[in-house]
C-alpha positions as CSV (number, residue, x, y, z in Angstrom):
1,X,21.8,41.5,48.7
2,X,21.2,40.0,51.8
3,X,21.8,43.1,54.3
4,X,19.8,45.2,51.9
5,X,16.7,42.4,51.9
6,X,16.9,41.9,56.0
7,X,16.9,46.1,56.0
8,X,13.8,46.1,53.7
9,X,12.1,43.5,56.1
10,X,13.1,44.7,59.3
11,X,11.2,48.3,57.9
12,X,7.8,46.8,57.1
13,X,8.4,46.4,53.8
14,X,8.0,43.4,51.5
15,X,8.9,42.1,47.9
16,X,6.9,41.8,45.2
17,X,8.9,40.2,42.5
18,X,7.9,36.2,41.9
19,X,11.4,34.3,42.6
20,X,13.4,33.6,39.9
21,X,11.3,36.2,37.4
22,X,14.5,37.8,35.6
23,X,13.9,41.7,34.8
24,X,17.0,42.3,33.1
25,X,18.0,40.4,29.8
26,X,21.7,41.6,28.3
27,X,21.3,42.4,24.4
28,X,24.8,41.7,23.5
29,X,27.4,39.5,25.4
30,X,27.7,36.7,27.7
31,X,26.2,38.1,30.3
32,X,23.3,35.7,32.0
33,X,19.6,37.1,33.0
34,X,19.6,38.4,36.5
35,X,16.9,40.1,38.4
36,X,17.6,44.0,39.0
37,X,14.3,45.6,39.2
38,X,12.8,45.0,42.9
39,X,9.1,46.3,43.6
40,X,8.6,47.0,47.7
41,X,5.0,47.8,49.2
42,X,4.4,48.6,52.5
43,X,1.7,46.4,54.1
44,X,-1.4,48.5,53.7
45,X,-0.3,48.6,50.3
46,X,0.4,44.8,50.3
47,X,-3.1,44.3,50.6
48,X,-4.3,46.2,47.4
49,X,-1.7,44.5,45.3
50,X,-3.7,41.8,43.2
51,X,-1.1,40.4,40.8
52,X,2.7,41.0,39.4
53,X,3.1,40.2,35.9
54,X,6.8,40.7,33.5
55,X,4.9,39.3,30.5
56,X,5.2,42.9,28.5
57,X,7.8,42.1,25.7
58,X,10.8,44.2,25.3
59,X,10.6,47.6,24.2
60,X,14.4,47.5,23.0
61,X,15.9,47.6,25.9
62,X,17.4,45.4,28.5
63,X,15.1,45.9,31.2
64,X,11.4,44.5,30.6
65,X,8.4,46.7,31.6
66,X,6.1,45.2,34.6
67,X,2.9,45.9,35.2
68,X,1.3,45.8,38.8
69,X,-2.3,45.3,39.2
70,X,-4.0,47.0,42.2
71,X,-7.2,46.6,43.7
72,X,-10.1,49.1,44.7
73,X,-10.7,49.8,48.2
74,X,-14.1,50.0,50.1
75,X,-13.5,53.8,50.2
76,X,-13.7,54.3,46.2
77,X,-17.3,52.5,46.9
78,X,-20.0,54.6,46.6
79,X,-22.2,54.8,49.7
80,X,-25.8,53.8,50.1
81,X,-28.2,56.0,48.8
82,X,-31.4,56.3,50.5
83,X,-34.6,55.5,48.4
84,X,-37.2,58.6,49.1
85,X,-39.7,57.5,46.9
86,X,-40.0,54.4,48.8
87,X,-40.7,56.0,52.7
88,X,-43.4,54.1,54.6
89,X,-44.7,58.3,54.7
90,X,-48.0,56.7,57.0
91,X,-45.5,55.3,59.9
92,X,-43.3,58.0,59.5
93,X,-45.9,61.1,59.9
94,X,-47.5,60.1,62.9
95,X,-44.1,59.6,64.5
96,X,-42.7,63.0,62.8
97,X,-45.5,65.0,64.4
98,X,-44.7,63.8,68.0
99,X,-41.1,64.4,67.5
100,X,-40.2,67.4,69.7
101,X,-36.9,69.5,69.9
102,X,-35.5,69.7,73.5
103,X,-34.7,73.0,74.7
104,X,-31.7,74.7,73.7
105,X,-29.4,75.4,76.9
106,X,-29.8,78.3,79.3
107,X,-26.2,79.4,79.0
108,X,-25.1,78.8,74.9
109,X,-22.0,78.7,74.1
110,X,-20.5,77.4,70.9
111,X,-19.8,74.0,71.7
112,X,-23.2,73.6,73.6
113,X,-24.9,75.0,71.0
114,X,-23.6,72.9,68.1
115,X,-23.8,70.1,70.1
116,X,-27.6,70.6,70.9
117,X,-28.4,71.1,67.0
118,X,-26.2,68.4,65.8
119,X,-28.2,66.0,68.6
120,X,-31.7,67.2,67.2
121,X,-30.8,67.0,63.5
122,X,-29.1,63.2,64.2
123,X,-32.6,62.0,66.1
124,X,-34.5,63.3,63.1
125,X,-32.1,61.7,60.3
126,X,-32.4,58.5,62.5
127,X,-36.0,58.2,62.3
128,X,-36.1,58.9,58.5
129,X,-33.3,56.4,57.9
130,X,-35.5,53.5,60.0
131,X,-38.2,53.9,57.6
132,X,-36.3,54.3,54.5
133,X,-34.9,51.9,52.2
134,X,-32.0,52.3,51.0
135,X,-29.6,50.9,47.5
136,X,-26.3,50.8,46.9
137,X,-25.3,52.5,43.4
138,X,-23.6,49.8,40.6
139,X,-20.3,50.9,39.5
140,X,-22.1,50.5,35.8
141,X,-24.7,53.4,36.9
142,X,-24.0,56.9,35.2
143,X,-24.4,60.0,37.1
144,X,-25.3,62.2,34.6
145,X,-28.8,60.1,34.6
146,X,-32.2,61.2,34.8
147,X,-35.7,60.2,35.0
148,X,-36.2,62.1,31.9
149,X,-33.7,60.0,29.9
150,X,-35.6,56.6,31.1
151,X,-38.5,57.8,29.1
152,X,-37.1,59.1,26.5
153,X,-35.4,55.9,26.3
154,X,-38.3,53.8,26.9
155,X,-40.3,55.7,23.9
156,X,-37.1,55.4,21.6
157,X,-36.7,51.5,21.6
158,X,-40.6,51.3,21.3
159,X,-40.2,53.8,18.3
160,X,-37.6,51.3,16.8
161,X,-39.8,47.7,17.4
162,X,-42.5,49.4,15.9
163,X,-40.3,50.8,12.9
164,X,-39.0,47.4,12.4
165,X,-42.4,45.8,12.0
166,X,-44.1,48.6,9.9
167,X,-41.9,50.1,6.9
168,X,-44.6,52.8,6.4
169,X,-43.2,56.8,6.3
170,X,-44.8,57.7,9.0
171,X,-43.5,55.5,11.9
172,X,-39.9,55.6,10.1
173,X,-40.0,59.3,10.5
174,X,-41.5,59.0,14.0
175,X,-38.6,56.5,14.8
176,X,-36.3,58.9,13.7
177,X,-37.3,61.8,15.4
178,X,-37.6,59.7,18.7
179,X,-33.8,58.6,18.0
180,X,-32.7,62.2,17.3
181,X,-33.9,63.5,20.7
182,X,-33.2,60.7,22.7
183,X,-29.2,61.2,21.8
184,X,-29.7,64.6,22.1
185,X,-30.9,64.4,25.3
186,X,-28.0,62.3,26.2
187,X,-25.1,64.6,24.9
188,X,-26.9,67.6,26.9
189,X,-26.9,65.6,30.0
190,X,-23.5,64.5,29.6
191,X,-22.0,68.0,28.6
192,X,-24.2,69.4,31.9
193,X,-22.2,67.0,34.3
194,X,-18.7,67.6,32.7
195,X,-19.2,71.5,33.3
196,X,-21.2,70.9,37.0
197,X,-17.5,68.5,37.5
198,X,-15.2,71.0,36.2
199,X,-16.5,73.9,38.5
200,X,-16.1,71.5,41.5
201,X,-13.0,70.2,40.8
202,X,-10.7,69.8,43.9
203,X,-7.1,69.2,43.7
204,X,-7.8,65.8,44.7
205,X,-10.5,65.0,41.6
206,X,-8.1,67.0,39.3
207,X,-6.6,64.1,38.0
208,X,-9.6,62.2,37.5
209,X,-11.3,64.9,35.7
210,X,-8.0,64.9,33.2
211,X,-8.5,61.2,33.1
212,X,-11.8,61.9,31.8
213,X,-10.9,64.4,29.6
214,X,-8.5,62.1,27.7
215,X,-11.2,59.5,27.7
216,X,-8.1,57.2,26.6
217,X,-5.5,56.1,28.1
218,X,-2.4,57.6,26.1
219,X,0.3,54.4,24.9
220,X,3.0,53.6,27.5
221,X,5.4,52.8,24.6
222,X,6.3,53.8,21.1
223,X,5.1,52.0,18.7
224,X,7.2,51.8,15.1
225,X,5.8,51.3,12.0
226,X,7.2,47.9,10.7
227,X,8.8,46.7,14.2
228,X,7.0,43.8,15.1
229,X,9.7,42.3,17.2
230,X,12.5,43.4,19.7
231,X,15.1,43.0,17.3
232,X,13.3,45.0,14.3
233,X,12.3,48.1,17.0
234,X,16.3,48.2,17.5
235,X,17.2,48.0,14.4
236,X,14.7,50.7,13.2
237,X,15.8,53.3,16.4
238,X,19.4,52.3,15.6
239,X,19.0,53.2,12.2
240,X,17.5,56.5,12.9
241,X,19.6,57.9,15.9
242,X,23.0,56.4,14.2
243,X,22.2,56.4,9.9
244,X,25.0,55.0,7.4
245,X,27.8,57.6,5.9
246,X,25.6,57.8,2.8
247,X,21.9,58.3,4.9
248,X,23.6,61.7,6.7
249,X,24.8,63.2,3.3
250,X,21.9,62.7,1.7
251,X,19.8,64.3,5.0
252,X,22.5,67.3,4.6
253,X,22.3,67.8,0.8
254,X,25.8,66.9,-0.3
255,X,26.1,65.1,-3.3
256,X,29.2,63.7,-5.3
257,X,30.1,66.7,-6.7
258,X,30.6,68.0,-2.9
259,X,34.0,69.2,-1.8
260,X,33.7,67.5,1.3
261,X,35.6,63.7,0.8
262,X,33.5,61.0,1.2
């Protein structure tokens, strides 16, 4: 193995496995653990890897399942989003109204012309950025949002404090009305972004939008119904792919008054 780690090294490549974490375990025989299954990441993808882990049990066989945990990268962040609401609009008009557009060139061609509208349109974005705020959007924020939903929101939970303080008919009926639109609302909003994703799907958000589709990840391995253990999942699969004499007549309908012998 020696040749084939000094190859793997001498390429850029580097090895994941924890030393002496065994990945193979022999189900019958003599036969010691030994480490078969080798994990190699390049080093940009060295840096994402966060941890290695063989603490899956068996799923009746003789290699174990690992699981590799990677990181997200600053480019799955979402970038800043500027906060228009919040524009100092009294610094920013004065300075808007002396802003002038140089003249465009005597002789245009593409590239000069691109270049002089790409210059004007930069100065202009740089001037509202300088008196903009801006915020950084949570990974717990939902895009499907609105305005409209925070005060639907905001008039639901007050509909349900003052529900729980008054039993009367009148604000129970009020508190369920309020609760009836404000989920409403929600499954609209949500249903409106699915269909605004799926007709801007790329190939490279396809999987993402199956991802969300599924909402669930779907079970890695098979699960059997009274298996608990390693040894009870192969005796159940062993008993189903290879049954006793009598299990395969009976599946095939032969009885003991068949002609076929025993």
């Amino acid at each position: 193995m020696t040749p084939y780690f000094k190859k793997a090294a001498e390429s850029g490549f580097a090895l994941l496995n924890p030393p002496g974490e065994y990945t193979w375990f022999p189900l019958v025989g003599k036969a010691r653990p030994s480490v078969i299954d080798l994990v190699f990441a390049t080093p940009p993808l060295l840096l994402l890897v966060k941890s290695w882990e063989a603490s899956l049990p068996s799923t009746c066989s003789d290699h174990i399942p690992i699981t590799i945990t990677l990181t997200t990268t600053s480019a799955n962040q979402k970038p800043p989003r500027p906060r228009l609401a919040d524009t100092d609009w009294e610094t920013l008009d004065p300075v808007t109204k002396g802003f002038k557009v140089p003249a465009p060139p005597t002789c245009p061609t593409p590239p000069k012309l691109d270049e002089w509208m790409s210059g004007s349109l930069d100065r202009l974005l740089a001037l509202l950025k300088e008196h903009t705020p801006v915020s950084r959007p949570s990974h717990h924020s939902k895009p499907w949002w609105s305005p409209h939903l925070t005060i639907l929101r905001r008039e639901y939970h007050t509909a349900i404090r003052s529900a729980r303080k008054q039993y009367t008919p009148h604000i129970q009926d009020i508190a369920g009305t309020s609760k009836a639109g404000y989920f409403k609302a929600i499954k609209a909003a949500k249903n409106k972004h699915w269909s605004s994703c799926l007709l801007t799907a790329t190939p490279q958000t396809l999987w993402k939008a199956k991802r969300f589709a599924y909402r669930c990840a779907q079970p890695r391995f098979p699960s059997l119904p009274g298996a608990e253990t390693p040894q009870q999942m192969n005796d159940v699969l062993l008993h189903h792919f290879f049954p006793p004499k009598e299990c395969f007549s009976r599946r095939l309908g032969l009885g003991r008054t068949s002609r076929y012998p025993p």
